[in-house]
N, C-alpha and C positions, 0 to 999 in steps of 0.2 A: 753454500753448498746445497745442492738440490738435494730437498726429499724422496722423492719419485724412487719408488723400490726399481732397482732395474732389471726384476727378476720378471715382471712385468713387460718388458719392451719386447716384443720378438724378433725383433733386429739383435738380439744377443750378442755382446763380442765374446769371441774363442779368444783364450788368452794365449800368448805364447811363454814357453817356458821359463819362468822366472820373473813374468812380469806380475806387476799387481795389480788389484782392482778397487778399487774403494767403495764399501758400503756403507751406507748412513745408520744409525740404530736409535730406532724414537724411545722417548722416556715414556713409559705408558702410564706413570704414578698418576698422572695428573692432566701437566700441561702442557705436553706433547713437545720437550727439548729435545730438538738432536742435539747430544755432544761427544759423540765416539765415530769415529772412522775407522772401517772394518777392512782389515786387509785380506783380498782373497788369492792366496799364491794358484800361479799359474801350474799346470801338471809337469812331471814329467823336469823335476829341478835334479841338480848334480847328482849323484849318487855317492853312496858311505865312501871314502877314499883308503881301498886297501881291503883284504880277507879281515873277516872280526876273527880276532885271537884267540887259543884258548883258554881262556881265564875267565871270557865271558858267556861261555855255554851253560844253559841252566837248564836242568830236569823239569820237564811237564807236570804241571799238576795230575794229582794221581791220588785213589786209595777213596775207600770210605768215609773217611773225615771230612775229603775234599768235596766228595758228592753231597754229604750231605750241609754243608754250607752253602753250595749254591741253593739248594733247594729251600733251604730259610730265606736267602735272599730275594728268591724269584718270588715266595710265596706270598712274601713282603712289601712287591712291588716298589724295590730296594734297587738303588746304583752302588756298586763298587769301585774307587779309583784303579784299585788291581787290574779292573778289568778294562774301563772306558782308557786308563793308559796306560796300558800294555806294560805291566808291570813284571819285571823281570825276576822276580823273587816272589811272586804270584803262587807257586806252589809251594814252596817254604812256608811262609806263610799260610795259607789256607792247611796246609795237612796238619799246621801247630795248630791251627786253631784261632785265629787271628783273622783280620780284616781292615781294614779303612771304608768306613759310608763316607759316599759322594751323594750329598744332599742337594735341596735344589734343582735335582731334574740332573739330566746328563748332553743337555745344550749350552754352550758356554756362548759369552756376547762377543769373546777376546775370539784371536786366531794367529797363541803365539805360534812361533816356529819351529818349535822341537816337539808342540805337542799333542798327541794324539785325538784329544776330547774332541767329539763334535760341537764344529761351529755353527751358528745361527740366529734367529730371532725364538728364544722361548716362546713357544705357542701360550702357557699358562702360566696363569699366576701363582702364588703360595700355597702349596701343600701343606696346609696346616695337618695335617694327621700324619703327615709324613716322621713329624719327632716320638709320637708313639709308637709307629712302626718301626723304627730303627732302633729304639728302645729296648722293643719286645724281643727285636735278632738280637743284640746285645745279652739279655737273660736270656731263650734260649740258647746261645752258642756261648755260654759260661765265658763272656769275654772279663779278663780284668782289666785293659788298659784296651779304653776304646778310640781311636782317631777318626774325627770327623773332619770332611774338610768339602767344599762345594768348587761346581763353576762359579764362574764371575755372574755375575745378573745385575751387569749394568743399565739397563733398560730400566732401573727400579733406584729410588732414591737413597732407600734405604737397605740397596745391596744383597737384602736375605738375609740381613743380619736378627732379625727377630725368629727366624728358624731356628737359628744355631744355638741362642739362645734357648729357645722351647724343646731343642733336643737335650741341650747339656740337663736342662730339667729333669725333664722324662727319666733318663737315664738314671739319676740319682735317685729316682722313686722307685725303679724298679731292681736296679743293681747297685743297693747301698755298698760304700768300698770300692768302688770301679772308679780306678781314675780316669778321667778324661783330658786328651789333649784336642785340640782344632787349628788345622792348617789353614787360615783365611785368607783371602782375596784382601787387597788394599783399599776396597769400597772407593774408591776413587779420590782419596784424600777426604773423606767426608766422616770428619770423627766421632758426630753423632753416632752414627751406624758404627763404627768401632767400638765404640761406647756400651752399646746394647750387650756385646759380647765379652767385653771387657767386666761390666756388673753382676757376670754370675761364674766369676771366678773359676776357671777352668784350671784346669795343673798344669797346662801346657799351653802355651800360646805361640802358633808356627802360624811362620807368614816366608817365604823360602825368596831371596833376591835374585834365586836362579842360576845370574850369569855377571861378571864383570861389569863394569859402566860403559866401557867403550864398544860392547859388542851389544847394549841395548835396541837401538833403532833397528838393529837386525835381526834378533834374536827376540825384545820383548815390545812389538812394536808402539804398545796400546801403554806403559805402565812407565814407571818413574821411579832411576833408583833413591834417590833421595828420596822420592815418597814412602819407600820401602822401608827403610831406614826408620823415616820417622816414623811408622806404623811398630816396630820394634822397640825405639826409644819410648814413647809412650805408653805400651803395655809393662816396659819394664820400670817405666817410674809410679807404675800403679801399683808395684810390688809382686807382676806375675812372673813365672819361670818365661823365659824367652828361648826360641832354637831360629833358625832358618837353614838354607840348604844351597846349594850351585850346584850343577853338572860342569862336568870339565870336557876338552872333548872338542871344543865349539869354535876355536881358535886364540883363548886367552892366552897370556903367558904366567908363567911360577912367579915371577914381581907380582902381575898384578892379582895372582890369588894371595898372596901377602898383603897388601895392601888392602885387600874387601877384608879378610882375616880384622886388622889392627882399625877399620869403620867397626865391624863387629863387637870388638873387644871395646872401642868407645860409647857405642851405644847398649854396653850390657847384655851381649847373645851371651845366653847359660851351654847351648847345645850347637853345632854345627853339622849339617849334613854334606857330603863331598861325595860326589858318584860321574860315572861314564856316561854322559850323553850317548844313545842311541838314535838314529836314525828309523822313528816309526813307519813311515812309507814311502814313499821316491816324491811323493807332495812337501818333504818336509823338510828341512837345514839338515846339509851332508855332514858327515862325523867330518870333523876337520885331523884328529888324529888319535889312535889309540892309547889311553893314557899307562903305561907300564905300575903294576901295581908296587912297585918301588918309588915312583913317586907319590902313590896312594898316602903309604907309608909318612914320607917324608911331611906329605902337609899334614898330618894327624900330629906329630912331634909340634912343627912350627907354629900350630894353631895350639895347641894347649902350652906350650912355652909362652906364647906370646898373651897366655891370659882367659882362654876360653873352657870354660870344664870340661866340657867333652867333646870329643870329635870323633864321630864317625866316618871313617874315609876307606873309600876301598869303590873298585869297580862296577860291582853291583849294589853299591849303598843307594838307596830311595830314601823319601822325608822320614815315611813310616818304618824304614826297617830298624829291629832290636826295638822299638818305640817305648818300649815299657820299662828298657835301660836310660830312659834318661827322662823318667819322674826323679 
């Protein structure tokens, strides 16, 4: 596969809608491996199928609490996942008082299909002062239960796993009692780098599968659910709490959320997240269909019957929402 950025050629192709592109992504560690192909969807793909309902309208962020969080986090030089993906409980959150930091910059190396982060080549490398700054938002903004979670930065061998690390640190120097949980990336099946984040014992260990297996290639084009999996089995044989997450929405069926449920429950998920895929911009995987909050319902029952502690399930459920119900 050629190197050749082709962002470079001025012969550019327009893509047409729904086609892909493929881009190379160099390992800058060192010694200059491509091993990622970057899919660039074409503009202008299907659109959501059907009005969104009412069940999934959410009130705008609002109020003094919320103004003044943003302004700790600008001042901080700080990313929010509420914000980079368009998070739908955004205001909920923020007026409680709450947050999730997106560490590692807010360029991701991936380009799944559901989601909103910006793709591309990180310009920079590790912000090491970044885990005192996210730290210091944490004590100011009296958070108790803080979620960190980053882009992918696979460009790097060891993921940004020594960040998450040096924030879980910070954190406990400055806001003794604050639990922390961390949504991570798969590091590319390179369990060194899981390793690093795994040795300083976080209270929560979320790595989220997303989506079904068969809807992978189209939905997570870059990632592996078995790899997933074992990134979950492994922090749970180290004795950490374990959660991950799915949208629904995308075109799965009720078997096969049972069936990722009953992977889950063998590889020891303590937490389940279960939420409504939305359709971020017309670039993105159309809603394949509105999930009725009676089956919300239903998979919360089958998934703790079937052996999971908790479940969170409902329409607007995200990784982080209630986060601090399920220390």
């Amino acid at each position: 596969m050629s190197t050749q950025n082709s962002d470079s050629n001025p012969e550019k192709k327009v893509l047409r809608p729904g086609e892909i592109r493929l881009k190379s992504v160099r390992d800058t560690s060192g010694d200059g491996e491509v091993f990622e192909e970057l899919p660039v969807l074409g503009q202008n793909l299907t659109t959501t199928r059907g009005k969104r309902p009412d069940w999934l309208r959410v009130k705008l962020p609002y109020g003094e609490t919320y103004k003044n969080l943003v302004d700790i986090i600008e001042s901080h030089d700080l990313h929010t996942v509420c914000q980079s993906a368009r998070c739908p409980n955004m205001g909920e959150c923020w007026t409680a008082g709450t947050a999730t930091f997106m560490i590692l910059g807010n360029v991701c190396t991936r380009s799944c299909g559901f989601c909103a982060v910006l793709t591309g080549r990180p310009d920079e490398g590790l912000d090491w002062d970044e885990p005192r700054r996210v730290a210091d938002a944490v004590r100011l903004m009296g958070v108790n239960h803080a979620v960190i979670t980053s882009v992918n930065r696979d460009e790097r061998k060891d993921g940004g796993a020594p960040i998450f690390a040096e924030t879980i640190k910070e954190i406990r120097k400055v806001r003794p009692g604050c639990t922390i949980e961390v949504l991570i990336p798969d590091f590319r099946g390179l369990w060194d780098a899981l390793q690093i984040v795994l040795d300083v014992r976080p209270e929560i260990l979320n790595h989220n599968v997303e989506t079904v297996p068969r809807l992978y290639r189209r939905v997570r084009p870059q990632a592996n659910y078995e790899r997933s999996l074992e990134v979950l089995r492994i922090s749970k044989e180290q004795g950490l709490r374990t959660k991950s997450g799915i949208m629904v929405g995308l075109g799965e069926t009720e078997d096969e959320v049972v069936e990722l449920m009953k992977d889950f429950v063998a590889n020891g998920v303590n937490v389940m997240t279960i939420g409504q895929y939305l359709q971020p911009t017309r670039m993105h995987l159309p809603v394949e269909e509105f999930i009725h909050p009676d089956t919300f319902r239903r998979y919360k029952q089958v998934g703790e019957d079937l052996g999971i502690e908790h479940v969170e399930s409902g329409p607007l459920v995200r990784s982080s929402y209630h986060a601090e119900r399920h220390v």
